[in-house]
N, C-alpha and C positions, 0 to 999 in steps of 0.2 A: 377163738370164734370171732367174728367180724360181725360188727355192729352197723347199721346207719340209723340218722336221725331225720324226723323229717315233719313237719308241721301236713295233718292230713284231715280232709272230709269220708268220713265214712260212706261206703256205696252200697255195703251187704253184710248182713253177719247173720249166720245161717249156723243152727247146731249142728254139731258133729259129738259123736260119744255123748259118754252121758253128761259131762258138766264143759265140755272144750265149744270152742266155736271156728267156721271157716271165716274169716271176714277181709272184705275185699277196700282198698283202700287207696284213693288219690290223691298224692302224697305234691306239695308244692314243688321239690327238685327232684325227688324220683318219680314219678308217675304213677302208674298203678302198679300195688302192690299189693299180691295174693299172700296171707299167710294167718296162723292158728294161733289162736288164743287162747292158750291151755288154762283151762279152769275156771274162764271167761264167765260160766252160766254157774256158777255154783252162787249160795247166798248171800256168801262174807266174800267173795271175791274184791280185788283191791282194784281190779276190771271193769266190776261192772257197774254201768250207768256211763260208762269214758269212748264205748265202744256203739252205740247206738247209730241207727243208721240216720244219714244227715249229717252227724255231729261232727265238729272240728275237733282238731284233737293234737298234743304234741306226743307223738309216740319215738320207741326205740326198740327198733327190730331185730333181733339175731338173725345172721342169716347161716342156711342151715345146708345139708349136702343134699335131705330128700324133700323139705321144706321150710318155710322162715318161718320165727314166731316172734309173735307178739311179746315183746320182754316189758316193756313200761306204755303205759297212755294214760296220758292227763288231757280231761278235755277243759277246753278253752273258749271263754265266753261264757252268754248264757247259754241257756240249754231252752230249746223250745219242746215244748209237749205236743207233738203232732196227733198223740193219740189221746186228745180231751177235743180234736178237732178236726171232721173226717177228710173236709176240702182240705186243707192243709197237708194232710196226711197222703191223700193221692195224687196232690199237686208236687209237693216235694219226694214222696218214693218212686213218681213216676219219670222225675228227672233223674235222681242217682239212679235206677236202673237203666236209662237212657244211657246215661254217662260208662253205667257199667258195660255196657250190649257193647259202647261204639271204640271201645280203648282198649290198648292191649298193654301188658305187664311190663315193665321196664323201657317201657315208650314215653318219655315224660314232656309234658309240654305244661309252662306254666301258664299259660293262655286259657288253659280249662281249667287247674283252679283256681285263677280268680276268676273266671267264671260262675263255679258253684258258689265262690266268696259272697260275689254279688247276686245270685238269687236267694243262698242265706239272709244277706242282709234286708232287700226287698220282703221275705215272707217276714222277717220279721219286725217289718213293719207294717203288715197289714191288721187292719183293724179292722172286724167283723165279717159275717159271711158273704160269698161270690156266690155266683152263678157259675153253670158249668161246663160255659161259655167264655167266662174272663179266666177262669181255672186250667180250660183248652190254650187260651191264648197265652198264656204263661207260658206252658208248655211248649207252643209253638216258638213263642220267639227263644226264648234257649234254646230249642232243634234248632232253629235256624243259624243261630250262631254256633253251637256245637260244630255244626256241619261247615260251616264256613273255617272254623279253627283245624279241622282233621283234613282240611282241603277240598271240601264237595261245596265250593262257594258258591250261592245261588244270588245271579246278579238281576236285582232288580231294578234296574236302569235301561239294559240293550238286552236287545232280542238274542237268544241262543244261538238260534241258528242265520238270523241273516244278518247281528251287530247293531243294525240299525235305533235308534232311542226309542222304546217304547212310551207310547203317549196316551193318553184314555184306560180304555179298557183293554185289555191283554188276556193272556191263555199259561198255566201251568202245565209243565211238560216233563214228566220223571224220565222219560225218552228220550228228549234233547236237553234234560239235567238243568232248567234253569224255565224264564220264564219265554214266549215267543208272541209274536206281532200276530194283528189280526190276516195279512198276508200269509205268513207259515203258517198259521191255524189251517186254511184252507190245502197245503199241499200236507198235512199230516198225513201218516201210514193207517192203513185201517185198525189198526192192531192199539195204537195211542189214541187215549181220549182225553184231550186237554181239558183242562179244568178251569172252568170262567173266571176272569179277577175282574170284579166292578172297579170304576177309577178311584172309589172311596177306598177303597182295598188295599189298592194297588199305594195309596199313598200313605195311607194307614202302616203298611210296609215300610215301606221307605222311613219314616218318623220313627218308629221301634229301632229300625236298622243303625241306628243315628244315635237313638233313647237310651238314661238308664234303665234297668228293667222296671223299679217301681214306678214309671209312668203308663206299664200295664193295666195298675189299677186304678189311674185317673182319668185314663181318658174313656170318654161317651162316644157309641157310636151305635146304629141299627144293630140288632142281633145277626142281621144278615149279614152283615161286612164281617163281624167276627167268624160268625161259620164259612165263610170264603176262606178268610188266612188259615183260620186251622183245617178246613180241609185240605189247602195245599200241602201245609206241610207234614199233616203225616201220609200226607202220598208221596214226600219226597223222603220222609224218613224210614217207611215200609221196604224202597230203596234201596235204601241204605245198607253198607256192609257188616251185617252183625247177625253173627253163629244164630242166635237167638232171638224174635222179634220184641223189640220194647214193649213194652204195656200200659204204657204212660195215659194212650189218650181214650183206650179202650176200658180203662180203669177207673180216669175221671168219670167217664160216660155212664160209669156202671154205679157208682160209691154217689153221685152229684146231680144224676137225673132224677 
């Protein structure tokens, strides 16, 4: 039987039978990787607490004829309690399932996990509760880069459609897939409704695009400028090419308001 090994972020671990689990997994050289973790949910398992979603983990997976299993997982690091903290808990399950929607199994790109490295590391330097608005925003700027990594790069600099350098205030356009001048605003379809970026917004953008993630949680701004970027971008991540719609920001909305 054939082994590989692989340093990974947990995305899902969902029961199956009575003590096994399905658990889905973004592994740093392989990519995602679907496979069962026999015995995973039972008490004494040697499993469990190694398999938790979020969690990094160095695992060693058989791989199998009708599916792979989970042979070893040792997690790595601390371990954060998302469930002693509800923002926490909808901020980070709504990005691995983000990650889960937008990636496919044996497609590896190391770009996304250090990706999730680095909002690991960000949450787990946050100290105290957010709003669920800086919680949104988190979310957003990982959509944003997610999508920039799978290739749906959204340039905040030129206009979509006519190149030109966007300057002031600008318009969000999931139609022409990036953002457009106040010029194309006016010849849009009737069918497209752009989406207003005020210039604090717009440069607000810009600064994340540039940013590590934990200067999410330091910078001030109107409430208004943050519901701009995150309305952009889960109109560009609704989008977005995945079987399943995320539930990242309808989640926050719901666990944060």
């Amino acid at each position: 039987m054939a082994y590989l090994r692989d340093t990974v972020f947990v995305l899902r671990n969902e029961p199956y039978h009575e003590k096994d689990a399905w658990v889905s997994l973004y592994g740093q050289t392989h990519g995602k990787i679907i496979a069962i973790a026999k015995g995973a949910r039972a008490w004494d398992a040697k499993q469990r607490g190694h398999l938790e979603p979020f969690s990094c983990a160095e695992v060693m997976i058989a791989k199998g004829a009708a599916f792979d299993r989970v042979a070893v997982a040792q997690s790595q690091g601390a371990s954060f309690c998302f469930s002693a903290d509800l923002g926490m808990l909808a901020v980070a399950g709504g990005i691995v399932d983000l990650v889960d929607r937008l990636t496919h199994p044996e497609v590896g790109d190391e770009r996304v996990f250090h990706l999730l490295a680095e909002t690991w590391v960000a949450l787990g330097q946050l100290q105290g509760a957010f709003s669920v608005e800086r919680g949104r925003l988190l979310v957003s700027v990982v959509s944003g880069r997610l999508l920039h990594v799978l290739g749906y790069r959204l340039d905040f600099d030129a206009c979509a459609r006519c190149r030109r350098p966007v300057v002031g205030t600008a318009f969000g356009s999931a139609e022409a897939g990036g953002l457009i001048c106040q010029e194309c605003r006016h010849a849009s379809s009737a069918w497209d409704e752009p989406l207003f970026l005020s210039e604090p917004a717009l440069k607000l953008l810009r600064f994340f695009d540039a940013s590590p993630l934990e200067k999410v949680f330091h910078v001030t701004a109107p409430t208004a400028v943050f519901q701009e970027i995150n309305r952009l971008m889960e109109a560009f991540v609704k989008v977005a090419p995945a079987s399943v719609a995320p539930h990242a920001f309808r989640t926050l909305e719901g666990i944060l308001a």
